[in-house]
C-alpha positions in Angstrom: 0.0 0.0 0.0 1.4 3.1 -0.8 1.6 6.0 1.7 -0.5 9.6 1.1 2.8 11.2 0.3 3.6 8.7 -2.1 0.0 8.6 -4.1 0.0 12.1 -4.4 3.1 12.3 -5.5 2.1 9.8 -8.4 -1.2 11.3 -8.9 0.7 14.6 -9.5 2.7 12.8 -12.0 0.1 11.1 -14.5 -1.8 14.6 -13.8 1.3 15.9 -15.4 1.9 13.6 -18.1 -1.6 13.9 -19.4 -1.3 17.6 -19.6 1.8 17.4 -21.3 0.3 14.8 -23.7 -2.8 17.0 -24.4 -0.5 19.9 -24.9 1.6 18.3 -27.7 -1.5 17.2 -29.4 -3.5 20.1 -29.4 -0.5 22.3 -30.6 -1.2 21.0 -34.3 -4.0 22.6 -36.2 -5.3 20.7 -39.1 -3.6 20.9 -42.5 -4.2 24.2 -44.6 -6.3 23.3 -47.5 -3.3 24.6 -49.6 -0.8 22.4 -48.2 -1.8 19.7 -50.6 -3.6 21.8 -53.6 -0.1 22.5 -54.3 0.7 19.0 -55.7 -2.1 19.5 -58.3 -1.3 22.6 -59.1 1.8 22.7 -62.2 5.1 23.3 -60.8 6.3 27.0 -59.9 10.4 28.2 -59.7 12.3 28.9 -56.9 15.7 29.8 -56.3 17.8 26.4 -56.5 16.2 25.4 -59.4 18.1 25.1 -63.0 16.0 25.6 -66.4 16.8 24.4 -69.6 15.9 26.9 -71.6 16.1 26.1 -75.4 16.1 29.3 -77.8 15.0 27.6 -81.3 17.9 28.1 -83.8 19.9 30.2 -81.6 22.0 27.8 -80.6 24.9 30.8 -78.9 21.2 31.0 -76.3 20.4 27.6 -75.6 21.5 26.6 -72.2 20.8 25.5 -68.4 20.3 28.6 -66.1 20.1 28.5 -62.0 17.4 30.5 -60.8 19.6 32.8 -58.1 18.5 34.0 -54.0 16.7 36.6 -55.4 14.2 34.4 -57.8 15.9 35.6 -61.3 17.8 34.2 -63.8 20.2 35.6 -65.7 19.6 35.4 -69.6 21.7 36.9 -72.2 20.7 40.1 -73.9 18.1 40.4 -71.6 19.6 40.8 -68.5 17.5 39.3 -65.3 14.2 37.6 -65.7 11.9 36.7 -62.9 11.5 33.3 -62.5 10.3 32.4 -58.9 6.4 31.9 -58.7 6.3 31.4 -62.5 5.4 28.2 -64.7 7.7 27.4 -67.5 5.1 28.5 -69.7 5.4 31.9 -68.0 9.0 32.8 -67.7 8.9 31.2 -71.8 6.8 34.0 -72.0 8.6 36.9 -70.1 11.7 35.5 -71.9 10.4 35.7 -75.5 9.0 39.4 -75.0 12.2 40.2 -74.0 14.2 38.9 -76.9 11.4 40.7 -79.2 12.6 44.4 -77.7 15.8 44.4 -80.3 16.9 41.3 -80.6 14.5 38.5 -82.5 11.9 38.9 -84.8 9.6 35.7 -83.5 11.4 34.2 -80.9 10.2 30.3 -80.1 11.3 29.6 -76.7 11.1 26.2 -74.4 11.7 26.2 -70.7 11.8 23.4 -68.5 13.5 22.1 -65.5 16.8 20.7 -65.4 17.4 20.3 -61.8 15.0 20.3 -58.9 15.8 22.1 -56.1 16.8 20.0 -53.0 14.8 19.1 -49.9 15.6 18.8 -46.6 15.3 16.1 -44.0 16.0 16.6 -40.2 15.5 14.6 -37.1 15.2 11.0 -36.1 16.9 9.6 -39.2 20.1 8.3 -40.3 21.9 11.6 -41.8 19.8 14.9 -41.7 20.5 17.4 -44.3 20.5 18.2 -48.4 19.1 16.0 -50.6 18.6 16.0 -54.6 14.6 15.8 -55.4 13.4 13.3 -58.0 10.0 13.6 -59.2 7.5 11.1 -57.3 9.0 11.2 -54.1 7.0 10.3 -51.2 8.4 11.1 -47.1 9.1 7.4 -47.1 11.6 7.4 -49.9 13.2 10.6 -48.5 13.7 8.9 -45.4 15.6 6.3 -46.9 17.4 8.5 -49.0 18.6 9.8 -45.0 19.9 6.9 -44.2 16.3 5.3 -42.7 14.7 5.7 -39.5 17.1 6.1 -36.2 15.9 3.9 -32.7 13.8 6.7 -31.3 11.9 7.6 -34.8 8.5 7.8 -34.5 7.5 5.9 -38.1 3.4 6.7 -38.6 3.7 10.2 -39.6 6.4 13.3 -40.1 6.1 17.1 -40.6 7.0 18.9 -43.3 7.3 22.5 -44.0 6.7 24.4 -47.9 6.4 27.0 -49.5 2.7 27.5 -50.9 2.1 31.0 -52.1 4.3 32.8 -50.5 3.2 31.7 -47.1 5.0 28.9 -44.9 2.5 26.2 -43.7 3.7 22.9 -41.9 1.5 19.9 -41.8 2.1 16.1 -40.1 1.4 13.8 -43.0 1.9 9.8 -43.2 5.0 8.4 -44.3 3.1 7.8 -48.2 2.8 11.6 -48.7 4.2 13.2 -51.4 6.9 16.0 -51.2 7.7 18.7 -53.1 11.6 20.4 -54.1 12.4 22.8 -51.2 10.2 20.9 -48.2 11.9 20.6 -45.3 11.2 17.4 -43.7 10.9 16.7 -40.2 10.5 13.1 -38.0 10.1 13.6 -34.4 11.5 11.1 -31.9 8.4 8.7 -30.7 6.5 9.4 -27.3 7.0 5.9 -26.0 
């Protein structure tokens, strides 16, 4: 039988693990519709990424270009050209208006991506950091890209942070979600 110092002494304890176990679970709002409208929507630039951009018979014009920091490129003749936010049908467009002013008659140009920018994985896994994006990925395959799950991984869900309009939203998905260049992905030790 345990003495009245002792039970409150444990009462006061599972008071204070519920509490904390309530706390961590109501700290997380439900996902922002626009977390995952964004993998339906076509792909937008971002600094990180590299375009191929093909110039049709101007060979001296055809070439891979990095989208810098700041969201340009850097296109000969033309100087900068936004690209971050844009479709490749967009910054085709921006690019071709600017080759009109002087330089090309009827300028027919391509752009698509070269080179996804990376993602990022931190936490319970094998090796946290930089990793190249390949089109498909899901959180599962990133985490094996990382090296797999450490002993303390907790292996039903993880958090990931993106970029969706200009706003930063994080949402806990299962480990078949898919991820997107530039999400940051997160897997938090287990409770138990």
């Amino acid at each position: 039988m345990l003495s009245t110092g002792k039970r409150q002494a444990l009462r006061a304890l599972i008071i204070t693990l519920v509490a904390c176990i309530a706390a961590s679970c109501s700290t997380y709002k439900p996902l922002n519709p626009a977390f995952h409208k964004v993998l339906s929507q076509p792909y937008t630039f971002d600094s990180g990424d590299v375009l191929r951009v093909t110039v049709f018979d101007q060979d001296n014009l055809t070439n891979t270009y990095a989208v810098n920091k700041g969201g340009y490129l850097s296109f000969p003749l033309i100087g900068s050209v936004v690209a971050r936010g844009l479709t490749s049908r967009e910054v085709e467009a921006r690019i071709a208006s600017g080759l009109k002013k002087g330089f090309l008659r009827d300028p027919d140009v391509s752009v698509e991506i070269d080179t996804y920018r990376p993602f990022y994985i931190m936490g319970e896994v094998g090796t946290g950091g930089q990793y190249t994006y390949v089109p498909g990925m899901t959180v599962q395959n990133a985490i094996a890209i990382a090296g797999g799950f450490s002993a303390r991984a907790e292996q039903e869900s993880a958090d990931i942070t993106r970029h969706v309009n200009g706003e930063v939203i994080t949402g806990r998905v299962p480990m078949s979600d898919p991820i997107l260049p530039g999400d940051t992905i997160y897997v938090r030790e287990r409770l138990l």
